[in-house]
N, CA, C and O atoms as a printed pandas DataFrame, in Angstrom:
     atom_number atom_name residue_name chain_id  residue_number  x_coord  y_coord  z_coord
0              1         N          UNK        A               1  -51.986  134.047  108.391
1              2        CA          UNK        A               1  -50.865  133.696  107.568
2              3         C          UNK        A               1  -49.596  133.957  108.372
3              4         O          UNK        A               1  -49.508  134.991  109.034
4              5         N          UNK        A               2  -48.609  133.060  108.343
5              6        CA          UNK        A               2  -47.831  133.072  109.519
6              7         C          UNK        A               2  -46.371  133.552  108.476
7              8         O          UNK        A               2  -45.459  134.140  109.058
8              9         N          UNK        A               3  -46.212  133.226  106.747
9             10        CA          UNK        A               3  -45.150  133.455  105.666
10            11         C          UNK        A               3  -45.918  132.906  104.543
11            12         O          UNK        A               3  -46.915  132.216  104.330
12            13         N          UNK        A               4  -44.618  133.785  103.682
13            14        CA          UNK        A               4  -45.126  133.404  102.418
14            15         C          UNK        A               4  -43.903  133.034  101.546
15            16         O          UNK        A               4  -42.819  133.487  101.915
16            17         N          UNK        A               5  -43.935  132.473  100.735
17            18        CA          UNK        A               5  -42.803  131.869  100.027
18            19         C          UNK        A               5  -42.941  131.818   98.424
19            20         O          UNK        A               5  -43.654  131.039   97.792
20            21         N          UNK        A               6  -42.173  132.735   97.953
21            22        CA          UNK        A               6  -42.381  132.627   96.378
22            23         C          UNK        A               6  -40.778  132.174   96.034
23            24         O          UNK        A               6  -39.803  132.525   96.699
24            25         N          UNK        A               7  -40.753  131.305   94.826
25            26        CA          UNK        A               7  -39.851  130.439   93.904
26            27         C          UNK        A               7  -38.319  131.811   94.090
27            28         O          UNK        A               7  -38.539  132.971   93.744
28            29         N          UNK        A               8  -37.085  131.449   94.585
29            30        CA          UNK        A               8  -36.268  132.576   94.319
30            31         C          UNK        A               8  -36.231  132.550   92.326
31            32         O          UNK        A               8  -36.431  131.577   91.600
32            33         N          UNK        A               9  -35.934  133.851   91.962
33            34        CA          UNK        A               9  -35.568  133.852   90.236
34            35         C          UNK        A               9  -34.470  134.151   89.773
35            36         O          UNK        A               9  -34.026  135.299   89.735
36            37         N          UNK        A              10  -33.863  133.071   89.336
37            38        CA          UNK        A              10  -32.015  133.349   88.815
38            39         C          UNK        A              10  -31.194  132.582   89.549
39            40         O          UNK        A              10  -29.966  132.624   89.481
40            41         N          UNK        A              11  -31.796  131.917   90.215
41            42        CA          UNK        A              11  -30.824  131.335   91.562
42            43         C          UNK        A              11  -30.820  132.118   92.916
43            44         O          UNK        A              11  -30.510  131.629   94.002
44            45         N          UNK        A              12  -31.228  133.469   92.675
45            46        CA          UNK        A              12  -31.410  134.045   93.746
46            47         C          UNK        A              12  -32.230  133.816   94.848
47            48         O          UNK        A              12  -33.365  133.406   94.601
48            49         N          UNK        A              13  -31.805  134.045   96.382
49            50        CA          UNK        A              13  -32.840  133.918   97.448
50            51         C          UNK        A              13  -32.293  134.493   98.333
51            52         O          UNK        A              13  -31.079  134.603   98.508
52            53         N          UNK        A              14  -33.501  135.079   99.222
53            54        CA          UNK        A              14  -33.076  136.429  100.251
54            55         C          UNK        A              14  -33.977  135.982  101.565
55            56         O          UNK        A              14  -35.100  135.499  101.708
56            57         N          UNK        A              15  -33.253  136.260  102.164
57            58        CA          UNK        A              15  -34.032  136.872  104.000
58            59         C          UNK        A              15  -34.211  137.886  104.141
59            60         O          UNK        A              15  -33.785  138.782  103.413
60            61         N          UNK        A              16  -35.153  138.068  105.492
61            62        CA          UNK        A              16  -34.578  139.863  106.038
62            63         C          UNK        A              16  -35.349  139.151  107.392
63            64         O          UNK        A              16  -36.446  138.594  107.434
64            65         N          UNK        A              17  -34.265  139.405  108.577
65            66        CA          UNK        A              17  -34.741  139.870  109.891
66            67         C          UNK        A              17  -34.277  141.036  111.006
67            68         O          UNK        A              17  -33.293  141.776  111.021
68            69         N          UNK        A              18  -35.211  140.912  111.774
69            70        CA          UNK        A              18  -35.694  142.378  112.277
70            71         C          UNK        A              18  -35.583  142.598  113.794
71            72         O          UNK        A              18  -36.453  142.253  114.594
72            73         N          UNK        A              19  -34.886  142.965  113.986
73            74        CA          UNK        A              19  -35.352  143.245  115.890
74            75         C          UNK        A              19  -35.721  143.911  116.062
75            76         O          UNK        A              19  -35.374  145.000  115.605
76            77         N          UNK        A              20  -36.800  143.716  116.934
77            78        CA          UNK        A              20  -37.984  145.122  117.877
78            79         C          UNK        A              20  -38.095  144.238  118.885
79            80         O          UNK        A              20  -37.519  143.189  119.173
80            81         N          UNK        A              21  -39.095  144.983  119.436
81            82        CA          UNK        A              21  -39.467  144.821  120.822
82            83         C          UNK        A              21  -40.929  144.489  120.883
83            84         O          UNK        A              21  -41.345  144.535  122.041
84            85         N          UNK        A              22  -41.854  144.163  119.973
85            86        CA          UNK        A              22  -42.689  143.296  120.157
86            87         C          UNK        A              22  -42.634  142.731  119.013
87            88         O          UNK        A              22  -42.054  143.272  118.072
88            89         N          UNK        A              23  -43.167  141.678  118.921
89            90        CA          UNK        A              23  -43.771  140.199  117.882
90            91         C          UNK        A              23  -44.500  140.576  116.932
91            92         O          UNK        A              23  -44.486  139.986  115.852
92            93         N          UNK        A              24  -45.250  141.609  117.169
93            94        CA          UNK        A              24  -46.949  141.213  116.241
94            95         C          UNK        A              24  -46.123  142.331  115.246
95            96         O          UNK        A              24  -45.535  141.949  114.234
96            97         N          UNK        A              25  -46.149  143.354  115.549
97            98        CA          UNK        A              25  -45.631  144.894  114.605
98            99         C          UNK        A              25  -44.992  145.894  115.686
99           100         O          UNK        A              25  -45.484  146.289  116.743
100          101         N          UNK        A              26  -43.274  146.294  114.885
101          102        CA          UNK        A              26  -43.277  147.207  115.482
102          103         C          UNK        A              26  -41.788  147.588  114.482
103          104         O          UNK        A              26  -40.880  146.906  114.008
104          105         N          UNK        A              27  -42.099  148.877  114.487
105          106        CA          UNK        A              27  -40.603  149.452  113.631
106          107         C          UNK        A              27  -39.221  148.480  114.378
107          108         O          UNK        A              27  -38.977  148.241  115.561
108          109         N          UNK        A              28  -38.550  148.107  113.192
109          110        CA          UNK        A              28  -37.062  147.185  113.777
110          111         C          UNK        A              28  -36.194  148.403  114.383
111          112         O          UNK        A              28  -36.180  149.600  114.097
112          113         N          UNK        A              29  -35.551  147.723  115.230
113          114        CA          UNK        A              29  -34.468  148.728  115.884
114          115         C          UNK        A              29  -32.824  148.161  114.943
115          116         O          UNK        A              29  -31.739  148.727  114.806
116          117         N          UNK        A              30  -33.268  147.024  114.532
117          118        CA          UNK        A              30  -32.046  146.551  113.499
118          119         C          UNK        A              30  -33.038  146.129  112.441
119          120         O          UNK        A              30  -34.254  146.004  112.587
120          121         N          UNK        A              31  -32.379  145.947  111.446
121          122        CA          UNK        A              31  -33.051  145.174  110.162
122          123         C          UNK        A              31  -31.802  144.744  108.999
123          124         O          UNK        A              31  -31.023  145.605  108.592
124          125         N          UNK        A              32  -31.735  143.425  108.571
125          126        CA          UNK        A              32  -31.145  142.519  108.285
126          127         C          UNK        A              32  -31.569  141.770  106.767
127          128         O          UNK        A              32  -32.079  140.651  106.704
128          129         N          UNK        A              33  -31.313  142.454  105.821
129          130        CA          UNK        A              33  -31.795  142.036  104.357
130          131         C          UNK        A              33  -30.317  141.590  103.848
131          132         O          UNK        A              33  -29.308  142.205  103.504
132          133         N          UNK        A              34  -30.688  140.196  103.971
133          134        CA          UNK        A              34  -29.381  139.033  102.857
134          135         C          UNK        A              34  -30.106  138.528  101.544
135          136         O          UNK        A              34  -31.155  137.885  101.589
136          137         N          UNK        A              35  -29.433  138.886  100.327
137          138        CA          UNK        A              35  -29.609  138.244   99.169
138          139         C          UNK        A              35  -28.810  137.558   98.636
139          140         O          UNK        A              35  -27.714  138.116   98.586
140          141         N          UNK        A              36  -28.838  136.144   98.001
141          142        CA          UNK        A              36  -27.220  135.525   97.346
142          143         C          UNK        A              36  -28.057  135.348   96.367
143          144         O          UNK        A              36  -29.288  135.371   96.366
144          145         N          UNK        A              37  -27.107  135.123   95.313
145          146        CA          UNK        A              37  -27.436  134.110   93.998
146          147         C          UNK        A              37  -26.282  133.111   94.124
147          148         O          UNK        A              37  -25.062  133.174   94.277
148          149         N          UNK        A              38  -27.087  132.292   94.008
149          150        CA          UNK        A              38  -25.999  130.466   94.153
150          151         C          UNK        A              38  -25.628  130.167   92.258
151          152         O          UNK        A              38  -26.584  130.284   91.492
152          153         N          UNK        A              39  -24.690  129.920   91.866
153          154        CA          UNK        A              39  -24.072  129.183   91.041
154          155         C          UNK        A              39  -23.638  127.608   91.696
155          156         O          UNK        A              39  -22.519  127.161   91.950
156          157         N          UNK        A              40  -24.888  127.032   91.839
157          158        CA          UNK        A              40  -24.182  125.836   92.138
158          159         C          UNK        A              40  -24.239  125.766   93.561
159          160         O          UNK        A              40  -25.243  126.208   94.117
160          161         N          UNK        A              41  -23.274  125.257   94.259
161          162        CA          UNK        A              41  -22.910  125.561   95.740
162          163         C          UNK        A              41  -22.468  126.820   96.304
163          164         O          UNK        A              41  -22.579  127.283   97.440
164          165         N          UNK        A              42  -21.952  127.254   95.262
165          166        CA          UNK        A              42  -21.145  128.494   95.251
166          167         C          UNK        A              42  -22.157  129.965   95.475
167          168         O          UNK        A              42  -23.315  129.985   95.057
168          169         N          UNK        A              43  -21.539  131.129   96.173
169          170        CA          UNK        A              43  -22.092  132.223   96.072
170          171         C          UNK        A              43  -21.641  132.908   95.211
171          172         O          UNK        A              43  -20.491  133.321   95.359
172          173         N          UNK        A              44  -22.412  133.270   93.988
173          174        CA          UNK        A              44  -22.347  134.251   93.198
174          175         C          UNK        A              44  -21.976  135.295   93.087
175          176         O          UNK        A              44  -21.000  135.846   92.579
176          177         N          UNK        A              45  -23.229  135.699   93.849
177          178        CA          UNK        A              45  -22.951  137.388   93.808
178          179         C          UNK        A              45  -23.832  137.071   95.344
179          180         O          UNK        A              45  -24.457  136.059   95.658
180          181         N          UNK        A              46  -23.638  138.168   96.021
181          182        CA          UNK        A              46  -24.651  138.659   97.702
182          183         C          UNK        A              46  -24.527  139.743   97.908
183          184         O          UNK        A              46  -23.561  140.384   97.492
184          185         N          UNK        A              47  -25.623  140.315   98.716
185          186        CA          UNK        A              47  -25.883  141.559   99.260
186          187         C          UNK        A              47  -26.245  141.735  100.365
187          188         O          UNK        A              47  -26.914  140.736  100.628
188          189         N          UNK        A              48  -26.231  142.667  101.584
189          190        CA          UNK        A              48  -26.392  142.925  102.923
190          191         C          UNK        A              48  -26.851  143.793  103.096
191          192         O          UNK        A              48  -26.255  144.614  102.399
192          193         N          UNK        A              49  -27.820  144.393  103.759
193          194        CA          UNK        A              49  -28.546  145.619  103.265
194          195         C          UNK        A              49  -28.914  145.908  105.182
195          196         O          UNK        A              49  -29.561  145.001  105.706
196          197         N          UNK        A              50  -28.597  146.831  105.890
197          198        CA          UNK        A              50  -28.856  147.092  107.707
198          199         C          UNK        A              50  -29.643  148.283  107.067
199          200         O          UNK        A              50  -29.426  148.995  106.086
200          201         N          UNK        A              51  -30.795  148.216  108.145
201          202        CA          UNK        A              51  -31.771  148.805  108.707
202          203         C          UNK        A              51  -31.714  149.233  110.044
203          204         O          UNK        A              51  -31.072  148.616  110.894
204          205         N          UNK        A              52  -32.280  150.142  110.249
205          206        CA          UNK        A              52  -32.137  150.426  111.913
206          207         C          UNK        A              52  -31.208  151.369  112.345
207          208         O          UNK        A              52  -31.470  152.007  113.364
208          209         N          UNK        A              53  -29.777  151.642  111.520
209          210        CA          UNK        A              53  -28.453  151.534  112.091
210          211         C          UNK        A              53  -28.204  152.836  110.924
211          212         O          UNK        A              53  -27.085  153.046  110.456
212          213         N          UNK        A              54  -29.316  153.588  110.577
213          214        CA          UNK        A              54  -28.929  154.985  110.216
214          215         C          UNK        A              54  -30.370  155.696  109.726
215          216         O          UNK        A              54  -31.461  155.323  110.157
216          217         N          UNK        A              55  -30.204  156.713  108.815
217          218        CA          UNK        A              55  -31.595  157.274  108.778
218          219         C          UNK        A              55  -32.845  156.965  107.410
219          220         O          UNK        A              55  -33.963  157.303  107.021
220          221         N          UNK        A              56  -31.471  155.916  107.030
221          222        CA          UNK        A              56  -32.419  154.898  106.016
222          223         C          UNK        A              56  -30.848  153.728  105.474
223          224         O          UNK        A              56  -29.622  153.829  105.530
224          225         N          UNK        A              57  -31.908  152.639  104.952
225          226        CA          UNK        A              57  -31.153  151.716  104.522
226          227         C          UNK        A              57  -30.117  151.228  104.277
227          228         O          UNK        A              57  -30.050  151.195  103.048
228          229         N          UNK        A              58  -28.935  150.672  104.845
229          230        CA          UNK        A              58  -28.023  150.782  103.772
230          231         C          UNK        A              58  -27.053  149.686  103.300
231          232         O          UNK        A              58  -26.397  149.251  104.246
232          233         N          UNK        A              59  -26.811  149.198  102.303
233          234        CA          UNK        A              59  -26.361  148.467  101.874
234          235         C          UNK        A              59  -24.206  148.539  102.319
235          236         O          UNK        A              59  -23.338  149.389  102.122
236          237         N          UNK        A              60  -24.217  147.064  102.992
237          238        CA          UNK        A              60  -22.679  147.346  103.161
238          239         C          UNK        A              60  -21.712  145.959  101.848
239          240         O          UNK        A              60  -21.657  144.729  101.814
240          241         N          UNK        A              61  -21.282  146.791  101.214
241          242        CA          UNK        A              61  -20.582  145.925  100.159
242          243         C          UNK        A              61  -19.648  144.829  100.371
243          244         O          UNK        A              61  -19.466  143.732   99.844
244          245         N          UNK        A              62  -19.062  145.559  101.414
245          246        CA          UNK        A              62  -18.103  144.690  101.681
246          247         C          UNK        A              62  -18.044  143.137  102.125
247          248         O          UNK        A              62  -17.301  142.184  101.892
248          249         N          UNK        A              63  -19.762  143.490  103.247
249          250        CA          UNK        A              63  -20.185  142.148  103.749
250          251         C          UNK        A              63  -20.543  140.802  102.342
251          252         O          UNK        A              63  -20.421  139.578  102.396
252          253         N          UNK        A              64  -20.955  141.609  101.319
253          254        CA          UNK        A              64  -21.537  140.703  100.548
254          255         C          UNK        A              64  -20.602  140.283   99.647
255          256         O          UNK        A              64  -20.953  139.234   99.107
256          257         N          UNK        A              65  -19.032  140.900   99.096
257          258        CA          UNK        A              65  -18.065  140.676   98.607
258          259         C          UNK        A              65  -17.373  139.198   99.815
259          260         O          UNK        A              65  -16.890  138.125   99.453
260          261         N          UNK        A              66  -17.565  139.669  101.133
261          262        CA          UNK        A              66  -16.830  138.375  101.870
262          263         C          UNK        A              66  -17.439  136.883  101.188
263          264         O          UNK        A              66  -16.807  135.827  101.139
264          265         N          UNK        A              67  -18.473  137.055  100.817
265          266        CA          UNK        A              67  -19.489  135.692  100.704
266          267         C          UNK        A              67  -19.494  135.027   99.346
267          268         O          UNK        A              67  -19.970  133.938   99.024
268          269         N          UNK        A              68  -18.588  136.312   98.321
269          270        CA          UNK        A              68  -18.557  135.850   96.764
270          271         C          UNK        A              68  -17.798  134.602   96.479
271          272         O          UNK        A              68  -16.788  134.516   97.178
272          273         N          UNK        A              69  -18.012  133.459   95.535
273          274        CA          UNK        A              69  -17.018  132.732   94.973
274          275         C          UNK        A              69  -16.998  131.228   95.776
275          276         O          UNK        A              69  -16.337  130.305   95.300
276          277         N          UNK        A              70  -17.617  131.093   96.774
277          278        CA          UNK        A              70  -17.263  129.536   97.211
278          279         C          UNK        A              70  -18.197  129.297   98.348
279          280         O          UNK        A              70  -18.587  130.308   98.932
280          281         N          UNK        A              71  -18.578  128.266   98.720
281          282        CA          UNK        A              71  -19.581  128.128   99.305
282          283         C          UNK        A              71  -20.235  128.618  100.777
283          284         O          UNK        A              71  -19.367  128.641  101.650
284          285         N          UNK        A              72  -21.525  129.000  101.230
285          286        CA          UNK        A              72  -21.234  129.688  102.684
286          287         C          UNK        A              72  -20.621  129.075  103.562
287          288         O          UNK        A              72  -20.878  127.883  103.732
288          289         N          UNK        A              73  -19.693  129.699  104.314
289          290        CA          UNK        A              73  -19.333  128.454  105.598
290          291         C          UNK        A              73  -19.374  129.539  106.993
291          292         O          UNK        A              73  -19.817  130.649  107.288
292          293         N          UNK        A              74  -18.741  128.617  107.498
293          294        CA          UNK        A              74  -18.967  129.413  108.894
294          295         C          UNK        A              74  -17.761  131.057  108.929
295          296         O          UNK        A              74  -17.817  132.249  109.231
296          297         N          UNK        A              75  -16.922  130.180  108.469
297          298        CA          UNK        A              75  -15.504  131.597  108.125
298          299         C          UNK        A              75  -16.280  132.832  107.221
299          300         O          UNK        A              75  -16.546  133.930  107.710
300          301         N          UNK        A              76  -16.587  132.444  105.823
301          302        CA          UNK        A              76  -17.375  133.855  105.559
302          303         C          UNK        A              76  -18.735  133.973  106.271
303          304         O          UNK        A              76  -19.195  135.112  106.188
304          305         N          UNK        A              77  -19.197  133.444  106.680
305          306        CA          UNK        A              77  -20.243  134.364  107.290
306          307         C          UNK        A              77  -20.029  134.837  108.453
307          308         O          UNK        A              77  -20.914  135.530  108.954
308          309         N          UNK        A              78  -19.077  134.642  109.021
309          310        CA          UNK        A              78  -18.222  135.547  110.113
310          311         C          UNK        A              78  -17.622  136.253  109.824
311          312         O          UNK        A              78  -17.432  137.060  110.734
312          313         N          UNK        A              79  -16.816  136.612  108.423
313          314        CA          UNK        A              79  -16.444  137.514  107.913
314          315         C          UNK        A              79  -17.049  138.969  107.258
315          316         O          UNK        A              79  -16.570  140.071  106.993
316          317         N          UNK        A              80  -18.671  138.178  107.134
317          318        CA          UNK        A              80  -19.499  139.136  106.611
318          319         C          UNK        A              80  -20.013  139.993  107.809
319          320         O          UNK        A              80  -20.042  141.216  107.942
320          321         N          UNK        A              81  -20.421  138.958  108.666
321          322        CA          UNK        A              81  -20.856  139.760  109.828
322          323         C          UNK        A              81  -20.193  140.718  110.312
323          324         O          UNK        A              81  -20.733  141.783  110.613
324          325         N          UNK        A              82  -18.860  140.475  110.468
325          326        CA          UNK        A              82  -18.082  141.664  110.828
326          327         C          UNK        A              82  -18.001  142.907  109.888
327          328         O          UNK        A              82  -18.170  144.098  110.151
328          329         N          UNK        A              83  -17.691  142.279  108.705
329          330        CA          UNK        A              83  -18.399  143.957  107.887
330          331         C          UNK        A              83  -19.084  144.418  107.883
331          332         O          UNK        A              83  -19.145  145.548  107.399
332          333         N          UNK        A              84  -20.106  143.751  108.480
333          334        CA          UNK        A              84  -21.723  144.590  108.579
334          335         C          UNK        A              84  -21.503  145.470  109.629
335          336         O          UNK        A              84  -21.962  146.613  109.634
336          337         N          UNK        A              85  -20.753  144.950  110.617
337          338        CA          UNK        A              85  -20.691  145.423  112.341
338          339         C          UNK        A              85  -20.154  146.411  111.959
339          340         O          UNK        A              85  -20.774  147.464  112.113
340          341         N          UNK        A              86  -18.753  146.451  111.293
341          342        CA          UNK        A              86  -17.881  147.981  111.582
342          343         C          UNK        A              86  -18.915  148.943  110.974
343          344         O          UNK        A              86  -18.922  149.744  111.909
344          345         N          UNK        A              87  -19.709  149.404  110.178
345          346        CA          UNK        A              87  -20.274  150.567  109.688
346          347         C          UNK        A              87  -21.415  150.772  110.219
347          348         O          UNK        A              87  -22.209  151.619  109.809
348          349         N          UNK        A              88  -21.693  149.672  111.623
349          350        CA          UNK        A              88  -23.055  149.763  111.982
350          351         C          UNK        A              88  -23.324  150.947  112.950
351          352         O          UNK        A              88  -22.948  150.675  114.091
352          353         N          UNK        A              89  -23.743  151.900  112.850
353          354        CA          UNK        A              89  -24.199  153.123  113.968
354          355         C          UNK        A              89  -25.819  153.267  114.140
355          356         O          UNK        A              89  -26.531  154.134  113.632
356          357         N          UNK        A              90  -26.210  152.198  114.984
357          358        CA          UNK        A              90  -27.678  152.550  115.977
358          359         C          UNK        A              90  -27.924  154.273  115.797
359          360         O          UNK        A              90  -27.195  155.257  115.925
360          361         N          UNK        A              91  -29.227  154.072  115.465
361          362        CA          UNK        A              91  -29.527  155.758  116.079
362          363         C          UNK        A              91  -30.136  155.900  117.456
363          364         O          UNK        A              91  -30.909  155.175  118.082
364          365         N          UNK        A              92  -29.891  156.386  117.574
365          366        CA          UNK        A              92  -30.680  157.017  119.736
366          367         C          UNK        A              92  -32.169  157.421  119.207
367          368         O          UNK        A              92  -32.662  158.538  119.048
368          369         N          UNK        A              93  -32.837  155.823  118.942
369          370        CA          UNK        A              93  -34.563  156.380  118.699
370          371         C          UNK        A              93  -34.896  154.760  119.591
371          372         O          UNK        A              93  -35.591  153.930  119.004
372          373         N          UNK        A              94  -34.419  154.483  120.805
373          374        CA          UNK        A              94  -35.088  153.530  121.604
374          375         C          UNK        A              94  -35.004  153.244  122.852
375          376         O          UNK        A              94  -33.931  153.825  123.023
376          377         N          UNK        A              95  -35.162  152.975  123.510
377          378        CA          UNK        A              95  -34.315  152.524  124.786
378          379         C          UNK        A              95  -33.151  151.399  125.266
379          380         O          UNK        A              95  -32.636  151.185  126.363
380          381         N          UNK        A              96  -32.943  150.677  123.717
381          382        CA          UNK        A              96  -32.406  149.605  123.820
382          383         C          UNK        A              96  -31.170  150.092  123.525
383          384         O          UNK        A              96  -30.929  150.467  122.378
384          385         N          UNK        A              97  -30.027  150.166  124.727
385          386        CA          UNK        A              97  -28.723  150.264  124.416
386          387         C          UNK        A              97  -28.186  150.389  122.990
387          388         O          UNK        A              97  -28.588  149.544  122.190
388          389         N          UNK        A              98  -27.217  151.450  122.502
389          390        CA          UNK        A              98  -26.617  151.659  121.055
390          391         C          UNK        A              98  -25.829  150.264  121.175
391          392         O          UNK        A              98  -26.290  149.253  120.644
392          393         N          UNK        A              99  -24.634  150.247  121.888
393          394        CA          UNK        A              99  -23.677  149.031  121.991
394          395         C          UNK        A              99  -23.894  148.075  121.996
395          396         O          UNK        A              99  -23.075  147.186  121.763
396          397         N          UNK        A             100  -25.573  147.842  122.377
397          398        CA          UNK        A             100  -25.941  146.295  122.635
398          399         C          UNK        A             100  -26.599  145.963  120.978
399          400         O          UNK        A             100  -26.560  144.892  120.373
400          401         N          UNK        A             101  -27.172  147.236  120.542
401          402        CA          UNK        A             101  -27.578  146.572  118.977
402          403         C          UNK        A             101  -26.342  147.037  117.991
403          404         O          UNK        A             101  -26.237  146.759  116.796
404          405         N          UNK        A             102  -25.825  147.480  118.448
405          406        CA          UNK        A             102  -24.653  147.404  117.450
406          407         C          UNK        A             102  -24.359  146.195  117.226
407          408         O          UNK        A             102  -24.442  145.717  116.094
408          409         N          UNK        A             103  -23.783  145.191  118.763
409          410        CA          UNK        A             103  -23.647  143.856  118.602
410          411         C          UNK        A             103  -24.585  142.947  117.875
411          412         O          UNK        A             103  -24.312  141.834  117.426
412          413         N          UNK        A             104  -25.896  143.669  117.813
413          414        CA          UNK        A             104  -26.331  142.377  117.530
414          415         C          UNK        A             104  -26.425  142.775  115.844
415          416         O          UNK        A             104  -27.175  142.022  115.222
416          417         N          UNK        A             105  -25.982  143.496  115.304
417          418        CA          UNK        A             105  -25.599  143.322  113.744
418          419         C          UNK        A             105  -25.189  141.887  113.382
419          420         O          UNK        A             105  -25.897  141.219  112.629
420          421         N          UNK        A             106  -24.364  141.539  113.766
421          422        CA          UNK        A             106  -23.014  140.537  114.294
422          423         C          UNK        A             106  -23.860  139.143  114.031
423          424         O          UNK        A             106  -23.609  138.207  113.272
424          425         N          UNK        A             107  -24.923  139.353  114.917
425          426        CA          UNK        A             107  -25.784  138.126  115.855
426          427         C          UNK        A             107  -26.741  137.754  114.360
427          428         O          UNK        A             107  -26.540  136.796  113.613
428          429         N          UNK        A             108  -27.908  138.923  114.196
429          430        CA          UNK        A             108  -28.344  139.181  113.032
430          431         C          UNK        A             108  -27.883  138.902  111.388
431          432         O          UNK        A             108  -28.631  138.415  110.540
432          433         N          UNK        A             109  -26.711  139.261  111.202
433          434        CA          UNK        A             109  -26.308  138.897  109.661
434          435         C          UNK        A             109  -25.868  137.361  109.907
435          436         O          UNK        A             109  -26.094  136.638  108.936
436          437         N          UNK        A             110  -25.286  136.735  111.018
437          438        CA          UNK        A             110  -25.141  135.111  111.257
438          439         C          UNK        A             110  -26.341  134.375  110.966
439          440         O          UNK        A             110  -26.278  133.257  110.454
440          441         N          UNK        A             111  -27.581  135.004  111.299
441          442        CA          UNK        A             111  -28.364  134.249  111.502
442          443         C          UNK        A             111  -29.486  134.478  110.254
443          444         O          UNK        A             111  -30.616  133.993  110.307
444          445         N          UNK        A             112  -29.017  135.256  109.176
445          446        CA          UNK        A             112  -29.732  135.461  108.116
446          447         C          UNK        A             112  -28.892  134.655  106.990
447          448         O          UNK        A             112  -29.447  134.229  105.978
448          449         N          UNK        A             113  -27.734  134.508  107.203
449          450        CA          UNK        A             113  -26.848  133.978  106.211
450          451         C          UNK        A             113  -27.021  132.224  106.819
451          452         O          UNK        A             113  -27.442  131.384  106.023
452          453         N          UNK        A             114  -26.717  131.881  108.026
453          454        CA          UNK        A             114  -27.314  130.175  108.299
454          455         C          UNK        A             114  -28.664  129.991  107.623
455          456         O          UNK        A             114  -28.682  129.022  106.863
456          457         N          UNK        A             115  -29.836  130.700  107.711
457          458        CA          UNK        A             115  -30.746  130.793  107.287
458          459         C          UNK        A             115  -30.768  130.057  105.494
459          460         O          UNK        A             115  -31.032  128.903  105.155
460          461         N          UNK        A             116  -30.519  130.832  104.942
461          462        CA          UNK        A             116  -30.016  131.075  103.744
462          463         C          UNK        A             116  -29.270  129.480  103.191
463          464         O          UNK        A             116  -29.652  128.671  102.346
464          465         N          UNK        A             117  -28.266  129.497  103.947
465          466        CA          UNK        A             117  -27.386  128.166  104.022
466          467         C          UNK        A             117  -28.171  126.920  104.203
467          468         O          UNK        A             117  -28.012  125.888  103.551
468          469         N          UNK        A             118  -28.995  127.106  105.109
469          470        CA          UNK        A             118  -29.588  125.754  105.264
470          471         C          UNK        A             118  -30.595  125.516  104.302
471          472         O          UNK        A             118  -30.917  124.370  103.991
472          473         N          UNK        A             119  -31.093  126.486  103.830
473          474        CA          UNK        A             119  -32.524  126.273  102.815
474          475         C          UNK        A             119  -31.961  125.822  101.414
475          476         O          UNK        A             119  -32.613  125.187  100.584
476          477         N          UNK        A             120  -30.423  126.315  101.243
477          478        CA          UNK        A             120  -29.911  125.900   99.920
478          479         C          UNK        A             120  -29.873  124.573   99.465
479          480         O          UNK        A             120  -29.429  124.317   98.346
């Protein structure tokens, strides 16, 4: 089984991706959970949730407030990304540069929110 796909409920639909360092299984060194609910074209309500980047989960509000009220575009989801980025602090559990996955918060919430965008 390569995914699985169940009906979003409410209008809602979510991603989550992950960077590690192998393919098959391996704890993320980032982790990337986007949820919206669409009214329409429009984003509802959204949520951003980083993994990796402390000693558990955490949801950044701000990113998902950038995305409220009008449709995704490239401006808020560059706007979100950057909220994700400022609160992002890597922990020192890898070998993979702090600064380099910090950046890729950035890289990561872009590419969960296009995601998202295109399936709508």
């Amino acid at each position: 089984m390569v995914d699985v796909r169940l009906p979003a409920p409410n209008g809602w639909d979510a991603v989550y991706h992950k960077l590690r360092r192998r393919g098959a299984f391996d704890f993320p060194v980032l982790g990337v959970a986007a949820w919206v609910q669409w009214n329409g074209k429009n984003v509802a309500a959204a949520r951003i949730v980083l993994g990796g980047v402390a000693s558990y989960p955490q949801e950044v509000p701000e990113a998902g407030a950038a995305l409220q009220g009008a449709p995704l575009s490239d401006e808020s989801i560059a706007a979100a990304a950057e909220a994700a980025y400022r609160p992002s602090k890597p922990m020192d559990n890898t070998d993979f540069d702090l600064s380099w996955r910090k950046q890729m918060t950035r890289v990561y919430v872009k590419r969960a929110l296009d995601e998202l965008r295109a399936r709508h």
